[in-house]
C-alpha positions in Angstrom: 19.0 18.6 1.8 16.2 17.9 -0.5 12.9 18.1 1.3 11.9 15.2 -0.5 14.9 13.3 0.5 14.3 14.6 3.9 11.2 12.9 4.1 11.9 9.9 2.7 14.8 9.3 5.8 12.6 10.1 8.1 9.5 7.5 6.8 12.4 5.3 6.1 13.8 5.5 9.7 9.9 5.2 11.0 9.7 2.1 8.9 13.2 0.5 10.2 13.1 0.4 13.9 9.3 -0.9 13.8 10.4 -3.9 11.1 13.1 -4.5 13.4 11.2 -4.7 16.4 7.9 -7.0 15.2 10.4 -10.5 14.4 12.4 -9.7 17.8 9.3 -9.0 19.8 7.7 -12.5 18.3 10.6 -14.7 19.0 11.1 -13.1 22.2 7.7 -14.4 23.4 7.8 -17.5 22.1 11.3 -18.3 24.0 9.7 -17.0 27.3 6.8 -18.8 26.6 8.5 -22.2 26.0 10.8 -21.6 28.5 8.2 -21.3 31.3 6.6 -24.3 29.6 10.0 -26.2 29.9 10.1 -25.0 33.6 6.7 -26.4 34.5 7.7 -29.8 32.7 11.2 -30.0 34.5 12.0 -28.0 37.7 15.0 -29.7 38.3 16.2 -27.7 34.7 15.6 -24.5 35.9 18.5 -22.8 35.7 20.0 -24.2 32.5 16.4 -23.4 31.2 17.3 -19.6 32.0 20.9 -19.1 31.5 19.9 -20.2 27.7 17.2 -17.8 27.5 18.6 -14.8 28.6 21.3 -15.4 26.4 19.0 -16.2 23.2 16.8 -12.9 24.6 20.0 -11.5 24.9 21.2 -12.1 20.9 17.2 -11.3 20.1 17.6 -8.0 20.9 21.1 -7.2 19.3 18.8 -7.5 16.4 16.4 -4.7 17.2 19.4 -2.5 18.0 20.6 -3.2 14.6 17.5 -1.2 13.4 18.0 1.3 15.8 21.3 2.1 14.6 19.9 1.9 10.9 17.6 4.3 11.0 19.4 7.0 13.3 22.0 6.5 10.1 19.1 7.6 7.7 18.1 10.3 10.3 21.5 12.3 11.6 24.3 10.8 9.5 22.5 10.8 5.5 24.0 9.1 3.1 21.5 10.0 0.5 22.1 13.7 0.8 
């Protein structure tokens, strides 16, 4: 493999799983913050309060892995090479 392709993947890879991490990791305060918000406002809606966030954190993440699985692609499985 090229040495120039080589690094390319690898910056590429780099550049990947942080993009995929910065909109996750926003949206994934925001929900916990609103959600604790919600908590405080209604008690009572606790648990319907939580079951919905863990399953939004839930699909949040899915998104992250998505860039995980991208850039180990561009690291161990090259399609540029």
């Amino acid at each position: 493999m090229d040495s120039l392709v080589a690094a390319a993947s690898v910056i590429a890879a780099a550049l990947a799983v942080g993009l995929a991490a910065i909109g996750p990791g926003i949206g994934q305060g925001n929900a916990a913050g609103q959600a604790v918000e919600g908590i405080a406002r209604q008690p009572e809606a606790e648990g319907k309060i939580r079951g919905t966030l863990l399953l939004s954190l839930a699909f949040m993440e899915a998104l992250t892995i998505y860039g995980l699985v991208v850039s180990l692609v561009l690291l161990f499985a090259n399609p540029f090479s």
